[in-house]
ZADRENPA-294219 format. One line per field, with one value per residue: residue number from 0; x, y, z of N, C-alpha, C in turn. Coordinates in nm, 3 decimals, decimal comma. Atoms other than C-alpha are relative to their C-alpha. Layout:
ZADRENPA-294219
seq	(NUM|...);
n_c1	(X|...);
n_c2	(Y|...);
n_c3	(Z|...);
ca_c1	(X|...);
ca_c2	(Y|...);
ca_c3	(Z|...);
c_c1	(X|...);
c_c2	(Y|...);
c_c3	(Z|...);
END
This chain:
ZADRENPA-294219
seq	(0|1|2|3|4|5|6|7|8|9|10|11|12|13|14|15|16|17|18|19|20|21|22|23|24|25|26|27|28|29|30|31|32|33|34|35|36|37|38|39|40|41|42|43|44|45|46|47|48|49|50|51|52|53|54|55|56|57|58|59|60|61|62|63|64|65|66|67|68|69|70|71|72|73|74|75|76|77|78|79|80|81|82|83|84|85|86|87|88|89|90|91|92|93|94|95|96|97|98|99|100|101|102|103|104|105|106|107|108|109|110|111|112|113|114|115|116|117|118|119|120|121|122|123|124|125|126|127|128|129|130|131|132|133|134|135|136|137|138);
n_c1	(-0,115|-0,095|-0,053|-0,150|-0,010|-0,146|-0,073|-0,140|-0,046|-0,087|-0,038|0,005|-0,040|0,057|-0,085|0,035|-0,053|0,102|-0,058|0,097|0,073|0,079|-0,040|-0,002|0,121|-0,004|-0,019|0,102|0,092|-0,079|0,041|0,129|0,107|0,039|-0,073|0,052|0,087|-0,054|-0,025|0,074|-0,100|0,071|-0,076|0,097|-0,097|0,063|-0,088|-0,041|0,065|-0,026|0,048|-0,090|-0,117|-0,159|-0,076|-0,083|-0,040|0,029|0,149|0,049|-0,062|0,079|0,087|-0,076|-0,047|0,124|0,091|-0,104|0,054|0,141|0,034|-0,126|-0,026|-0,022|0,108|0,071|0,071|0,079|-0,055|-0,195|0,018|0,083|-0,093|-0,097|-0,071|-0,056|0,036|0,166|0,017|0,012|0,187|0,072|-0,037|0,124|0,083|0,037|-0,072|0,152|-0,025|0,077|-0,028|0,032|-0,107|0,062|-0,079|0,049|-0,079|-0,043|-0,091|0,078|0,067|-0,056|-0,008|-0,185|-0,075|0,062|-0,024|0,059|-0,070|0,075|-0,109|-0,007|-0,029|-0,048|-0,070|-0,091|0,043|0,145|-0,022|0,181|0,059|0,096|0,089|0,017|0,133|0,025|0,186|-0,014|0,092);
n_c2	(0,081|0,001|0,121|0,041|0,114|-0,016|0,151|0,034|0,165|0,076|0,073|0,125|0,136|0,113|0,099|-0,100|-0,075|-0,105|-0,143|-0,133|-0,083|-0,062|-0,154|-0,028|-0,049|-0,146|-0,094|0,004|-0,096|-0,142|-0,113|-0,022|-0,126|-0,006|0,009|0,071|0,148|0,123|0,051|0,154|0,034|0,113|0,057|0,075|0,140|0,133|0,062|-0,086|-0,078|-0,131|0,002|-0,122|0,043|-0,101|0,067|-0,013|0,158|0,118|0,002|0,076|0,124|0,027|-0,036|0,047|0,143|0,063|0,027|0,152|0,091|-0,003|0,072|0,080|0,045|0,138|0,032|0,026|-0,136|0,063|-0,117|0,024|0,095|-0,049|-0,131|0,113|-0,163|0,035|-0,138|0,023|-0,090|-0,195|-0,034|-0,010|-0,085|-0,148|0,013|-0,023|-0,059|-0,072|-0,090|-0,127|-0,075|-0,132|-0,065|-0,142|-0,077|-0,079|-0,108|0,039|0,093|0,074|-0,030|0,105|0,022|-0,063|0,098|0,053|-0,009|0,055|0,111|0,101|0,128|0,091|0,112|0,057|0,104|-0,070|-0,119|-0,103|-0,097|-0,008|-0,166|-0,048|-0,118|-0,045|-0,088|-0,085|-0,059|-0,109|-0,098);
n_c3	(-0,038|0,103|0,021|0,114|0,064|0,065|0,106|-0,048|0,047|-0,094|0,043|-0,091|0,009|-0,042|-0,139|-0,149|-0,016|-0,072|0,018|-0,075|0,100|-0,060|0,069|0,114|-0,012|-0,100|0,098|0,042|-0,083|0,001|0,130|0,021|-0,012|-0,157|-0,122|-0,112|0,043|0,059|0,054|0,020|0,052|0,045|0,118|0,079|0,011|-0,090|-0,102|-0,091|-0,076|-0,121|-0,175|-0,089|-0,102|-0,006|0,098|-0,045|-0,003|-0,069|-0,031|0,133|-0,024|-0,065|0,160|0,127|-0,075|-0,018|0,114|0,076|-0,118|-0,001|0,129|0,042|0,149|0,061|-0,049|0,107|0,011|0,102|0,114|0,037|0,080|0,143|0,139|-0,019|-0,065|-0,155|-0,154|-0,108|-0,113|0,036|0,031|-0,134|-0,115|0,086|-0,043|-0,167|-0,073|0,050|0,055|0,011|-0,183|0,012|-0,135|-0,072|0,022|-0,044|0,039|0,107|-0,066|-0,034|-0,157|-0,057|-0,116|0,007|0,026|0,174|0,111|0,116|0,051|0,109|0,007|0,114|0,000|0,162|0,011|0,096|-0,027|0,114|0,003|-0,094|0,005|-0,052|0,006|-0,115|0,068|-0,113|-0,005|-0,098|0,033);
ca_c1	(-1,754|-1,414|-1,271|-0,873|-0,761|-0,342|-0,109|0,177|0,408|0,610|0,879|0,903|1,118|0,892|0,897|0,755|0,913|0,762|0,775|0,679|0,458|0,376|0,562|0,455|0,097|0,142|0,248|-0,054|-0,247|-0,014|-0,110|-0,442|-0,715|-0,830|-0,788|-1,005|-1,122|-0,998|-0,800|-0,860|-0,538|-0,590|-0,372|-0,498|-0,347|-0,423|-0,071|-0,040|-0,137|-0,158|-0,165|-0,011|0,315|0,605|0,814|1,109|1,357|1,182|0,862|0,889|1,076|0,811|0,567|0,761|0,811|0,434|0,290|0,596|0,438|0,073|0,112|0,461|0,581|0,695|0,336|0,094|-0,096|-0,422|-0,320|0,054|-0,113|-0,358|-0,101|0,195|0,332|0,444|0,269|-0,041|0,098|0,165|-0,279|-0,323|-0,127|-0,312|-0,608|-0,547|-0,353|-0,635|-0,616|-0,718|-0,660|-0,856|-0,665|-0,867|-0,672|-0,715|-0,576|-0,417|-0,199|-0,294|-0,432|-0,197|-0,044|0,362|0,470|0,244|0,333|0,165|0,297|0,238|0,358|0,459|0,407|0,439|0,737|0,932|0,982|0,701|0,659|0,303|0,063|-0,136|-0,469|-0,474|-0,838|-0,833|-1,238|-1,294|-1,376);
ca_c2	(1,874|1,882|1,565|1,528|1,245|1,197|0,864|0,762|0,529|0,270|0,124|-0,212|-0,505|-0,735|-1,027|-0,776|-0,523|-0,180|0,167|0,477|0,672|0,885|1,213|1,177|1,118|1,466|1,662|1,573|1,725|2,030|2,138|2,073|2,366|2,183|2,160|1,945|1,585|1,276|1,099|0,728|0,527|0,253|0,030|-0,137|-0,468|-0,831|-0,884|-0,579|-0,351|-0,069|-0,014|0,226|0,085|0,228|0,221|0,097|-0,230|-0,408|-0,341|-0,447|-0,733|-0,834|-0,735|-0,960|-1,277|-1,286|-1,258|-1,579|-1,752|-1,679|-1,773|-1,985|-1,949|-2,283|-2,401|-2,532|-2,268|-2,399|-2,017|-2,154|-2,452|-2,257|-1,960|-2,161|-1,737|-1,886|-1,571|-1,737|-1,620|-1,248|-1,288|-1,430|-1,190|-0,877|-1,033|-1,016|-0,714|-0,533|-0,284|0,058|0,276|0,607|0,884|1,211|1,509|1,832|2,214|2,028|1,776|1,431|1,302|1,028|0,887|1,005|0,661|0,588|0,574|0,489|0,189|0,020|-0,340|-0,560|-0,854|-1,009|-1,262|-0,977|-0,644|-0,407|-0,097|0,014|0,308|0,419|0,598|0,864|1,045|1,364|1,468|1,761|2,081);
ca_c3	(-0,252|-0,434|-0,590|-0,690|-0,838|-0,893|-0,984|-0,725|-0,888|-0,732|-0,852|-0,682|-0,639|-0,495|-0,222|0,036|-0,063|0,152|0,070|0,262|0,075|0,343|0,224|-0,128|0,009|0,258|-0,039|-0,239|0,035|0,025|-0,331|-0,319|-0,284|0,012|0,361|0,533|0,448|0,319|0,143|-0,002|-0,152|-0,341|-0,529|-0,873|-0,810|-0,663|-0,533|-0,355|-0,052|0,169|0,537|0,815|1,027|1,175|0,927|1,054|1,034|1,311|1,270|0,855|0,952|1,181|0,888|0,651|0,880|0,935|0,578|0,505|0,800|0,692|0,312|0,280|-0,109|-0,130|-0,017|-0,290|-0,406|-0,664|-0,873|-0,967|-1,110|-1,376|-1,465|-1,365|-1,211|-0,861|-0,699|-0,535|-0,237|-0,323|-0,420|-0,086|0,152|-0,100|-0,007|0,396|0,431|0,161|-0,140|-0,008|0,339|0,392|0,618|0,760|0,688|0,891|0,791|0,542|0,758|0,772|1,099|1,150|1,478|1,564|1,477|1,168|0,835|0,532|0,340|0,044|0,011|-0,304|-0,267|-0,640|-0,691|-0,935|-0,995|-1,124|-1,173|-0,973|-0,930|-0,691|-0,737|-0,452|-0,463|-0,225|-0,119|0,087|0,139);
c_c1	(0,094|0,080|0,160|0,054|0,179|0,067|0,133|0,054|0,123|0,112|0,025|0,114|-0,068|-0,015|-0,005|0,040|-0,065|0,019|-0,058|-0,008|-0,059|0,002|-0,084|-0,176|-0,013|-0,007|-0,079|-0,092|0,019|-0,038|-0,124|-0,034|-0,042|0,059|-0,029|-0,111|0,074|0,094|0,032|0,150|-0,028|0,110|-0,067|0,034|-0,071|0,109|0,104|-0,064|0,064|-0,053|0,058|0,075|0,081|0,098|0,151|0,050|-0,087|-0,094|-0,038|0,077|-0,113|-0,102|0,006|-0,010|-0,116|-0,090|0,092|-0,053|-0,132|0,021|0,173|0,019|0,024|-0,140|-0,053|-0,098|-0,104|0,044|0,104|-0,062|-0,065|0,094|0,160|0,155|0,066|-0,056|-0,119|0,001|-0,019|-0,244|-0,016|0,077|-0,013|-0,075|0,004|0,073|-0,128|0,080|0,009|0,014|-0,067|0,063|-0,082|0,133|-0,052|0,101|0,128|0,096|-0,105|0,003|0,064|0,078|0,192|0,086|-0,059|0,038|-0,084|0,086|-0,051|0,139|-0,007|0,033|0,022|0,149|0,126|-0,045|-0,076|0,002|-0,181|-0,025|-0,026|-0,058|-0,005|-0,127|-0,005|-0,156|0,025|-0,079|0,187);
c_c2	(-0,009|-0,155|0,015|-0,106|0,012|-0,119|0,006|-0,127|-0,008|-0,041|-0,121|-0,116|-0,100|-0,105|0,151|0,087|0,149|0,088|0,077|0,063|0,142|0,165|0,043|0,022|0,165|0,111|0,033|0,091|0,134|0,067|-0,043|0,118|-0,085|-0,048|-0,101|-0,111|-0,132|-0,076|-0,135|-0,029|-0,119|-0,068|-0,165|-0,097|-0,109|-0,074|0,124|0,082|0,085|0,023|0,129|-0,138|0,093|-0,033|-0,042|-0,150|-0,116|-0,066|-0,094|-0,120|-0,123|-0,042|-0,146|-0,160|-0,050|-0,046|-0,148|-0,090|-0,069|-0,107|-0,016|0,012|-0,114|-0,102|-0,044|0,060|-0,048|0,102|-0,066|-0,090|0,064|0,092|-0,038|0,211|-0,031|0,110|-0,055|0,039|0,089|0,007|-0,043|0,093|0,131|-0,050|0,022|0,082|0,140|0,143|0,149|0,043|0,185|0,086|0,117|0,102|0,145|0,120|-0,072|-0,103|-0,114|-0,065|-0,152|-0,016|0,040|-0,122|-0,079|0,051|-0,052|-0,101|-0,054|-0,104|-0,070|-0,126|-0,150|-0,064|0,088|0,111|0,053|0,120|0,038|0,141|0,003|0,144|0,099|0,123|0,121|0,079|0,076|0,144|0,144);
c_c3	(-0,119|0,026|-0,077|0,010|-0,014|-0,009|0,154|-0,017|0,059|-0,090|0,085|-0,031|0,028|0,073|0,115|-0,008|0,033|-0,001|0,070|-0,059|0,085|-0,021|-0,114|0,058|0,067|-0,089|-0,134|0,044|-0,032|-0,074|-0,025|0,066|0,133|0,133|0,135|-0,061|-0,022|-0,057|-0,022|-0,112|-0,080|-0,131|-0,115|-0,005|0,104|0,054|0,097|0,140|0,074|0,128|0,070|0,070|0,035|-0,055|0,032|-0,012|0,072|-0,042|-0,180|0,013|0,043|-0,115|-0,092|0,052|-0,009|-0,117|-0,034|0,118|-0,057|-0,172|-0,045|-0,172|-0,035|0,017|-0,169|0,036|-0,153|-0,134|-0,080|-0,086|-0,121|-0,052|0,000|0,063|0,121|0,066|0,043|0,151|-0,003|-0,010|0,159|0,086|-0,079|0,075|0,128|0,029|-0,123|-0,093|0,031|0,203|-0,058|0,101|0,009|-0,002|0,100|-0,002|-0,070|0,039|0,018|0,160|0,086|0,143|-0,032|-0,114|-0,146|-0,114|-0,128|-0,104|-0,114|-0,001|-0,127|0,010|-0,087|0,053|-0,090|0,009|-0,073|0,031|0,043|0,016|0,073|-0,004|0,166|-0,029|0,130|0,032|0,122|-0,012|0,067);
END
């Protein structure tokens, strides 16, 4: 089994802000040696994540409305009090939307749905500049 390893960095504004990664992931695939297996995304962070959506106004709107529903910023958040960062939300809507998405790839295309996209979200309070590990396994 072959393992490749490569870096996709974000630049981010932050406050939900959602990128489609889905090209950059595709083209990973592309120049790899293989053709059929995996690939595992994974971002090294605790106020960020990755999912599939359709990437599209409504749908990140939608997206966007629900994580400000779920974990309100102006809310009291126990985090804010020890590092005094205001992102205790950004850690809780990481936590329920989750670091890491694996995608099945096949003759070198991944095996996603018409309307899916791959996404990574920032949900930090400012902008950062972010990676993601993308590990391709296969054969």
């Amino acid at each position: 089994m072959t393992v490749d390893t490569h870096t996709i960095t974000i630049s981010s504004k932050g406050d939900l802000d959602a990128h489609n990664i889905t090209d950059q992931v595709a083209n990973l695939i592309q120049m790899s040696a293989l053709s059929n297996g995996t690939v595992t995304l994974f971002t090294p962070s605790s106020t960020s994540g990755i999912t599939t959506i359709e990437f599209e106004q409504g749908c990140l709107s939608d997206l966007k409305r629900l994580f400000e529903e779920l974990a309100d910023p102006n809310r009291h958040y126990a985090h804010n009090e020890r590092w005094h960062d205001g992102n205790g939300h950004a850690h809780v809507c990481a936590a329920i939307l989750g670091p890491s998405i694996t995608i099945p790839f096949i003759g070198k295309q991944l095996t996603l749905g018409i309307w899916q996209q791959i996404v990574f979200v920032d949900f930090d309070n400012k902008p950062r500049q972010r990676e993601i590990i993308a590990q391709i396994i296969g054969g």
